[in-house]
N, CA, C and O atoms as a GROMACS GRO file, in nm:
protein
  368
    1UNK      N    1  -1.742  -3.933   0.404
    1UNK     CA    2  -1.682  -3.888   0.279
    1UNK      C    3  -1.586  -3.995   0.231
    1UNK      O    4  -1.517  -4.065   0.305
    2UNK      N    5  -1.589  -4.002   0.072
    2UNK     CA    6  -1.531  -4.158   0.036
    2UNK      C    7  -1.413  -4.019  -0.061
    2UNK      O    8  -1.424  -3.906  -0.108
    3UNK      N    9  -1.297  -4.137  -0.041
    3UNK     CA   10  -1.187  -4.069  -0.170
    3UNK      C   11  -1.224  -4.141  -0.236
    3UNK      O   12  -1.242  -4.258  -0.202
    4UNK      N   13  -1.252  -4.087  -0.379
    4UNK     CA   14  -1.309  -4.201  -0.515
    4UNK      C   15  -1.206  -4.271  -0.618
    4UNK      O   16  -1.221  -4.356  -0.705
    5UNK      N   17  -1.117  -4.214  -0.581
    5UNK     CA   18  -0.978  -4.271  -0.603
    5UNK      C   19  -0.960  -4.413  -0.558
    5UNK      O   20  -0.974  -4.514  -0.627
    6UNK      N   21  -0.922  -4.406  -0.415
    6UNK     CA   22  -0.885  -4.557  -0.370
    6UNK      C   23  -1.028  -4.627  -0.296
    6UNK      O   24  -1.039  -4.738  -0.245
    7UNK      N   25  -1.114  -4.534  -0.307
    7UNK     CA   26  -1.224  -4.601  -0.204
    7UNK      C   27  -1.206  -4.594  -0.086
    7UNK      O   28  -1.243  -4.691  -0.020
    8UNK      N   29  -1.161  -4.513  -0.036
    8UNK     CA   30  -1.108  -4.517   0.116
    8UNK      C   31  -1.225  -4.437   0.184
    8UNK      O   32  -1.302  -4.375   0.111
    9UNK      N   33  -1.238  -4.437   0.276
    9UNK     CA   34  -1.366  -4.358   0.314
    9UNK      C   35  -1.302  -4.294   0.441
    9UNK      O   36  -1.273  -4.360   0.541
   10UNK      N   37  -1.279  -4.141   0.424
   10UNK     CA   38  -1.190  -4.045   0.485
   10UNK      C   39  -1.219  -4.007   0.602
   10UNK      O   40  -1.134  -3.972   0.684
   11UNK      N   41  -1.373  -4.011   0.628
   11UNK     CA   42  -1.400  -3.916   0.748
   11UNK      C   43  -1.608  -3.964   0.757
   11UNK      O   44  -1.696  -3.968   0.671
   12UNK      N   45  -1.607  -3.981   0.858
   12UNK     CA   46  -1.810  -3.946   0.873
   12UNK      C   47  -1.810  -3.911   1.007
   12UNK      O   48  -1.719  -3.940   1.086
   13UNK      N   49  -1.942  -3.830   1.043
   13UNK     CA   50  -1.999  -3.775   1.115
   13UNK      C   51  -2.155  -3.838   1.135
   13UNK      O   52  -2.196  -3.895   1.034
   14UNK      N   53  -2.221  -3.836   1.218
   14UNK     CA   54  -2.357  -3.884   1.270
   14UNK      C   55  -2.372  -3.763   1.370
   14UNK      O   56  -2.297  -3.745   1.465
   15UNK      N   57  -2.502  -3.665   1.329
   15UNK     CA   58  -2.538  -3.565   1.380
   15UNK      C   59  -2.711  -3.567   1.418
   15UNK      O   60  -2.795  -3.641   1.367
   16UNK      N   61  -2.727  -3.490   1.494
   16UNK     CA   62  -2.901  -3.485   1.481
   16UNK      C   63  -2.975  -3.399   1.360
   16UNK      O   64  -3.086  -3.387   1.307
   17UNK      N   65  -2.914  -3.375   1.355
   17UNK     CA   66  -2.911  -3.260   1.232
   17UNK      C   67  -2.847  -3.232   1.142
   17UNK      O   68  -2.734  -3.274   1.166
   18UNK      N   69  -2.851  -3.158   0.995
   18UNK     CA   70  -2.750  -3.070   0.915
   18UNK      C   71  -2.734  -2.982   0.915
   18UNK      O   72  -2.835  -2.914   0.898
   19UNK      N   73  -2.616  -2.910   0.930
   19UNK     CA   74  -2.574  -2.815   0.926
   19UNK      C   75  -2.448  -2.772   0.876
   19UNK      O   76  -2.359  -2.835   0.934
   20UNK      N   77  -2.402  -2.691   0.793
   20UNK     CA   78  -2.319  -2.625   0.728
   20UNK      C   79  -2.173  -2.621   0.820
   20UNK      O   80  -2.065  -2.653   0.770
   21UNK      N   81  -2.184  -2.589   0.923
   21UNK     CA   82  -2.064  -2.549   0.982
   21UNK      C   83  -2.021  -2.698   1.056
   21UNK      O   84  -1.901  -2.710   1.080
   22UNK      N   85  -2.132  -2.842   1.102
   22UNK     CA   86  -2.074  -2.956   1.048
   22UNK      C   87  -1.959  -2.993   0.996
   22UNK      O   88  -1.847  -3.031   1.027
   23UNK      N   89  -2.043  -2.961   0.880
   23UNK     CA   90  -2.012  -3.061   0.743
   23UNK      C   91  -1.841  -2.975   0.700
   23UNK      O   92  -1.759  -3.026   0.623
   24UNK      N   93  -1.824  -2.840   0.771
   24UNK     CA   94  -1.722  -2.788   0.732
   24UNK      C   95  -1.594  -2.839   0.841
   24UNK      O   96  -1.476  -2.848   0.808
   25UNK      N   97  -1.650  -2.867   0.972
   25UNK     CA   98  -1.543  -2.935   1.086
   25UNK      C   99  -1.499  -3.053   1.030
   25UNK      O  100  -1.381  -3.087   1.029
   26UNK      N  101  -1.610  -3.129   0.974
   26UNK     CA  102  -1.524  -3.234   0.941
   26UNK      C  103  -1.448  -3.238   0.765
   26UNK      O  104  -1.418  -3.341   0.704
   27UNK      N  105  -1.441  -3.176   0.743
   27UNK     CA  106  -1.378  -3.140   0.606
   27UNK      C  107  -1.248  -3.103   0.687
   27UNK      O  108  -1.155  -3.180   0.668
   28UNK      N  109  -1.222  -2.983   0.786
   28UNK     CA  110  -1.108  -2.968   0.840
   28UNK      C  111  -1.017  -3.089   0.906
   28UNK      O  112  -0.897  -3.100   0.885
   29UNK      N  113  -1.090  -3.174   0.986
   29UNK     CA  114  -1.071  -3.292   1.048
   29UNK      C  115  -0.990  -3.370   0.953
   29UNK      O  116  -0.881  -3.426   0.963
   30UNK      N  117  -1.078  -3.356   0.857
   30UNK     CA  118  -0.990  -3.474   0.703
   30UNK      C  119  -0.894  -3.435   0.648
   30UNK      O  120  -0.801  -3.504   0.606
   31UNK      N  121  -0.911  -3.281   0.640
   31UNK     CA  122  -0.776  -3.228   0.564
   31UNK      C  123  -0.640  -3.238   0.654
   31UNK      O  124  -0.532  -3.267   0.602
   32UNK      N  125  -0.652  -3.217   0.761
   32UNK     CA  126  -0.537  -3.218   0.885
   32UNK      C  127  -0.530  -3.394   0.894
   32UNK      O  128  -0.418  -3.432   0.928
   33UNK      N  129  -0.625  -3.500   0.872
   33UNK     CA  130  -0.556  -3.628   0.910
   33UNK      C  131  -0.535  -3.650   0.809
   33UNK      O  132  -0.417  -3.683   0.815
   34UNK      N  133  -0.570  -3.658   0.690
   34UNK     CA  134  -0.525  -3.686   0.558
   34UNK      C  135  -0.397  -3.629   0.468
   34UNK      O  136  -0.343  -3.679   0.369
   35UNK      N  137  -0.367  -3.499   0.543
   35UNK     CA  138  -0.243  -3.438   0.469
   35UNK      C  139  -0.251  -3.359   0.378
   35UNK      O  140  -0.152  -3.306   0.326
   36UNK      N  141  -0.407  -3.331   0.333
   36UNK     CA  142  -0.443  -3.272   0.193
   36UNK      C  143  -0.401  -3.115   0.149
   36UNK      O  144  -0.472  -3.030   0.202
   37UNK      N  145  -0.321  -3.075   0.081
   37UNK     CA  146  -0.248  -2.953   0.077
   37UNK      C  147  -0.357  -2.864  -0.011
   37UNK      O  148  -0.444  -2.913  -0.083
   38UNK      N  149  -0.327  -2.688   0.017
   38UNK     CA  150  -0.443  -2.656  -0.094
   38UNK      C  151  -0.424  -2.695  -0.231
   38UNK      O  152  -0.323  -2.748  -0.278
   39UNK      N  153  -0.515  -2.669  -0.283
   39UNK     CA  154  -0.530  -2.689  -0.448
   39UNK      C  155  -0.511  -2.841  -0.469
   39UNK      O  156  -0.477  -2.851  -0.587
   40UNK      N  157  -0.515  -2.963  -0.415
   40UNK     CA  158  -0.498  -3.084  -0.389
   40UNK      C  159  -0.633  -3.153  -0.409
   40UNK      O  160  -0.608  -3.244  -0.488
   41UNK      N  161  -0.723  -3.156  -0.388
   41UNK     CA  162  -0.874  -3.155  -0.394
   41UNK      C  163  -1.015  -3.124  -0.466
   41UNK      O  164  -1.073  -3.019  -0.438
   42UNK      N  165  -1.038  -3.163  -0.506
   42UNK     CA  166  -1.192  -3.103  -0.516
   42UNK      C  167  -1.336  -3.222  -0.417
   42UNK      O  168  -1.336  -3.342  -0.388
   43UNK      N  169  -1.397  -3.157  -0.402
   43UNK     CA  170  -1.497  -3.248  -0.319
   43UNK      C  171  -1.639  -3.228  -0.424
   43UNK      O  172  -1.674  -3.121  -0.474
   44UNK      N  173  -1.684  -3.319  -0.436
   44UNK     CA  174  -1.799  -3.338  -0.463
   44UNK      C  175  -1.913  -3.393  -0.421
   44UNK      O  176  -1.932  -3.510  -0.387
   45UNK      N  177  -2.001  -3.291  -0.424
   45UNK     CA  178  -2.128  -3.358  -0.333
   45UNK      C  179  -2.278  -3.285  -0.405
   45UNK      O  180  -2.284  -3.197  -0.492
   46UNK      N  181  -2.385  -3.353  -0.336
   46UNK     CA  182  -2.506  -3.357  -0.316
   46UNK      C  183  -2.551  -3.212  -0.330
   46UNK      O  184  -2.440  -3.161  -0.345
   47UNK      N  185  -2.676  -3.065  -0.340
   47UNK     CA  186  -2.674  -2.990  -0.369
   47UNK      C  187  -2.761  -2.942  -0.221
   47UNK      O  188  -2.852  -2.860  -0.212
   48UNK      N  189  -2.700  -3.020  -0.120
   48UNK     CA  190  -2.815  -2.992  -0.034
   48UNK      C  191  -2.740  -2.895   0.062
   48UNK      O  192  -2.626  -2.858   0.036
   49UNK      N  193  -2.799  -2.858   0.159
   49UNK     CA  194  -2.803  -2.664   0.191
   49UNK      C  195  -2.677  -2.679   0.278
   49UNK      O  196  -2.609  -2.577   0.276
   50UNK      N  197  -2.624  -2.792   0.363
   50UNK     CA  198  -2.516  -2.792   0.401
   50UNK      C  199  -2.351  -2.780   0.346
   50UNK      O  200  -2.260  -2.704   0.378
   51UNK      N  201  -2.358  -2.884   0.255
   51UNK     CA  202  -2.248  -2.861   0.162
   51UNK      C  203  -2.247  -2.732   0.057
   51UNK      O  204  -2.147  -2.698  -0.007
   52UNK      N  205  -2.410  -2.648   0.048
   52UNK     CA  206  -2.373  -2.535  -0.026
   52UNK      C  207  -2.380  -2.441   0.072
   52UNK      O  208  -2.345  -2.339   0.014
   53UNK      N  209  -2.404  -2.413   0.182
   53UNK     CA  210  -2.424  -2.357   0.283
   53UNK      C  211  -2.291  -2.219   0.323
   53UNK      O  212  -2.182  -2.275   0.337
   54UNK      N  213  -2.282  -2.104   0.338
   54UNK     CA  214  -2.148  -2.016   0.387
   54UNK      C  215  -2.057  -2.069   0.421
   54UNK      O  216  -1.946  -2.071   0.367
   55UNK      N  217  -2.101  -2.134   0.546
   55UNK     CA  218  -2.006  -2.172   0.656
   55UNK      C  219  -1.924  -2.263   0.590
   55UNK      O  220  -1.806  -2.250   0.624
   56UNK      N  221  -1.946  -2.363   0.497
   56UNK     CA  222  -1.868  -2.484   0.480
   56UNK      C  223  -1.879  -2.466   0.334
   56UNK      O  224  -1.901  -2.574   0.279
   57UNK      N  225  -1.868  -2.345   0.235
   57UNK     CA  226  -1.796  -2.304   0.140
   57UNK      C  227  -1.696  -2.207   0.146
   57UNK      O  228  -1.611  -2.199   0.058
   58UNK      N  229  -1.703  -2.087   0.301
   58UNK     CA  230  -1.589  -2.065   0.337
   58UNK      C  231  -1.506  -2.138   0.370
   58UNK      O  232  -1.410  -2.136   0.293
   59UNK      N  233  -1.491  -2.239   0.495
   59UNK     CA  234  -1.431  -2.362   0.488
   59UNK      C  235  -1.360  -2.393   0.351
   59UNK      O  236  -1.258  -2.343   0.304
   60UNK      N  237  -1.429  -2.475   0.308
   60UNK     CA  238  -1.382  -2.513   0.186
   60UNK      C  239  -1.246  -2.364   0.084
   60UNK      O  240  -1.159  -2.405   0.008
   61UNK      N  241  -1.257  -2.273   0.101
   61UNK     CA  242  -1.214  -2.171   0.032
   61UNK      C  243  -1.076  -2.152   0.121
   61UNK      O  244  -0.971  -2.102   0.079
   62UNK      N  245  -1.094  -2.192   0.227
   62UNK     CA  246  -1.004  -2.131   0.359
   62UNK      C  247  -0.890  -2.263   0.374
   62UNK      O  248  -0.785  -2.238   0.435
   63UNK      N  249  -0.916  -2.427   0.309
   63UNK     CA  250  -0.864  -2.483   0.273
   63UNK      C  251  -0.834  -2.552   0.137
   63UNK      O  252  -0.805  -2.668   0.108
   64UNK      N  253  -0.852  -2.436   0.060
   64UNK     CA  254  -0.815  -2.472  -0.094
   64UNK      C  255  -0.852  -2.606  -0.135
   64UNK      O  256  -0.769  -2.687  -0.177
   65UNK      N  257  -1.016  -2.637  -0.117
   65UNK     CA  258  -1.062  -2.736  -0.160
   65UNK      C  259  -1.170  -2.690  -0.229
   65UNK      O  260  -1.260  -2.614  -0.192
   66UNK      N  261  -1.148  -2.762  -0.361
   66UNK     CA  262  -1.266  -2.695  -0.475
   66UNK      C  263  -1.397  -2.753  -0.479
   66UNK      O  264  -1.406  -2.864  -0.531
   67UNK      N  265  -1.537  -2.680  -0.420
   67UNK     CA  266  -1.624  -2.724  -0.406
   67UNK      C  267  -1.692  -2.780  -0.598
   67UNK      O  268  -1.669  -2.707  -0.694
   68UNK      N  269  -1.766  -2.907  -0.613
   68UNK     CA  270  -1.839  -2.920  -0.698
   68UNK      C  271  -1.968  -2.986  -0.688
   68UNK      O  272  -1.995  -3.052  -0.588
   69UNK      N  273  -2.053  -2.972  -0.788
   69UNK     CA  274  -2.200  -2.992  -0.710
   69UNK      C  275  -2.296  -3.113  -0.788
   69UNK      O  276  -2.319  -3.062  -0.898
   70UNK      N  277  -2.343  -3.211  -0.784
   70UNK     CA  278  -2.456  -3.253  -0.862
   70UNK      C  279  -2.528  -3.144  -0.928
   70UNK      O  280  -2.535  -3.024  -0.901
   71UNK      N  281  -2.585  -3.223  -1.031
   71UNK     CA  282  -2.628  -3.173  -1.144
   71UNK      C  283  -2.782  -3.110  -1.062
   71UNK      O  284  -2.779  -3.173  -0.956
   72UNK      N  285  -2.877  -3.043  -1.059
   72UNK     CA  286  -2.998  -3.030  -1.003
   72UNK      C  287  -3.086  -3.120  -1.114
   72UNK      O  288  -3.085  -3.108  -1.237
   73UNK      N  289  -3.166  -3.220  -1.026
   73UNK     CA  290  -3.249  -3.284  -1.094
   73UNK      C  291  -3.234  -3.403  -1.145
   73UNK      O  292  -3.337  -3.471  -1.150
   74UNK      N  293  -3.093  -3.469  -1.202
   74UNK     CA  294  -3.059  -3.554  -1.230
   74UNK      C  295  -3.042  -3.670  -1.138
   74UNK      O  296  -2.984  -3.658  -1.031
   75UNK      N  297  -3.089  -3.779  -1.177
   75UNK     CA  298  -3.038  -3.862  -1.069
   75UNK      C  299  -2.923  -3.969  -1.109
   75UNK      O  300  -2.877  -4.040  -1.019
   76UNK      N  301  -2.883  -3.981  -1.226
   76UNK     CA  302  -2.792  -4.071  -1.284
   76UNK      C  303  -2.667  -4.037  -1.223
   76UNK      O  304  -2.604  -4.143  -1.213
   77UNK      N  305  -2.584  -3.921  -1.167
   77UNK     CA  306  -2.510  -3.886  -1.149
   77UNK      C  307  -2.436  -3.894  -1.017
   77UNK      O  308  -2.332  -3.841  -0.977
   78UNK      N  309  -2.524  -3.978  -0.962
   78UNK     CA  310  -2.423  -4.038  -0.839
   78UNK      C  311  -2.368  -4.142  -0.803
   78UNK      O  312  -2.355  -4.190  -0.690
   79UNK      N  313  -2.327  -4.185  -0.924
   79UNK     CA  314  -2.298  -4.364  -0.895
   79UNK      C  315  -2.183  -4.378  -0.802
   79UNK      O  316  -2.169  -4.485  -0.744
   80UNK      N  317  -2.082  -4.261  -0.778
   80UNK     CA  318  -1.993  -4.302  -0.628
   80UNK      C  319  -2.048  -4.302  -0.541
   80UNK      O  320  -1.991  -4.367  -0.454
   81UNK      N  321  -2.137  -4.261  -0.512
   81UNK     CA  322  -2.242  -4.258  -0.381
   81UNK      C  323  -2.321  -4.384  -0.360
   81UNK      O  324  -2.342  -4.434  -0.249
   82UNK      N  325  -2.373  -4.444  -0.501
   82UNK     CA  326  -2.459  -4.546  -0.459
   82UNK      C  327  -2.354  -4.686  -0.440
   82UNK      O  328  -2.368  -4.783  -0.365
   83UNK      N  329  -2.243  -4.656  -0.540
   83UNK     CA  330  -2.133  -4.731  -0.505
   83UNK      C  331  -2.072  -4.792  -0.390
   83UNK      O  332  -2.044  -4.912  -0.385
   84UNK      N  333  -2.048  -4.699  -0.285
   84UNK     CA  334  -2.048  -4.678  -0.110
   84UNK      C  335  -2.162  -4.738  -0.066
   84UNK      O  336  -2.162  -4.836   0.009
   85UNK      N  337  -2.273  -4.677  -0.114
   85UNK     CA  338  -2.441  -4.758   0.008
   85UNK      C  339  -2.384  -4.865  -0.044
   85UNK      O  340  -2.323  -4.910   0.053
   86UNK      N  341  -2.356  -4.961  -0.164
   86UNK     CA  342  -2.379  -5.082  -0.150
   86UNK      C  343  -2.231  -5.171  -0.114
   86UNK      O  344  -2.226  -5.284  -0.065
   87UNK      N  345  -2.168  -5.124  -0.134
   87UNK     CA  346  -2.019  -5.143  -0.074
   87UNK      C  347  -2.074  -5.137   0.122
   87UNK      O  348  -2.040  -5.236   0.187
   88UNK      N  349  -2.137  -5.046   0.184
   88UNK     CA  350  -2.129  -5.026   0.315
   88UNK      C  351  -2.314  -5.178   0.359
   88UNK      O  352  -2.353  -5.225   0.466
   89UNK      N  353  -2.362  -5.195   0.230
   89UNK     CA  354  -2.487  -5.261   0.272
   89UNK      C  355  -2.414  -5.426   0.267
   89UNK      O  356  -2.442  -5.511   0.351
   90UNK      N  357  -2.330  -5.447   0.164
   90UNK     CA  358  -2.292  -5.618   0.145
   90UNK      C  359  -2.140  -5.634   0.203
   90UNK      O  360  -2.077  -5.732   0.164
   91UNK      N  361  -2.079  -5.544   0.293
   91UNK     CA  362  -1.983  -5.529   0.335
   91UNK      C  363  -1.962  -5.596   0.524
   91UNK      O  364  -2.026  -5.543   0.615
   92UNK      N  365  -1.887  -5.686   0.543
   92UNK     CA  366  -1.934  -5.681   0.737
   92UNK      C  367  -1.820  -5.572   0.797
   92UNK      O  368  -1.818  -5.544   0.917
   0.00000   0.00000   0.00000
């Protein structure tokens, strides 16, 4: 997860899998090393079943971080994301 603010890149995980309750540990992980108070936040992401998933929109609710979502279908709409792959591809 990148802050799109400073570019800082807050927190990642490498799993065998996705899963919702994941993607919600490390949201906690970030909020406790980062300092992030409720209502301080919004996260934005991808529309895929983890980040919309119970577990890690309770999460999210349980630390007053406002979930928001890509557009369905669009692909123009992630240029912080592709921003990062190529920041993390021409980067040592």
């Amino acid at each position: 997860m990148m802050d799109i603010y400073s570019h800082k890149i807050v927190g990642w995980k490498i799993h065998d899998c996705e899963r919702s309750d994941y993607a919600g540990e490390m949201m906690k992980d970030i909020c406790q090393r980062e300092g992030i108070k409720r209502g301080q936040v919004t996260l934005h992401s991808d529309n895929g079943s983890p980040m919309k998933g119970a577990t890690m929109l309770a999460t999210l609710q349980q630390l007053g971080v406002m979930p928001s979502f890509s557009r369905p279908s669009v692909s123009n709409v992630n240029a912080y994301s592709e921003r990062l792959f190529r920041t993390l591809k021409y980067s040592p």
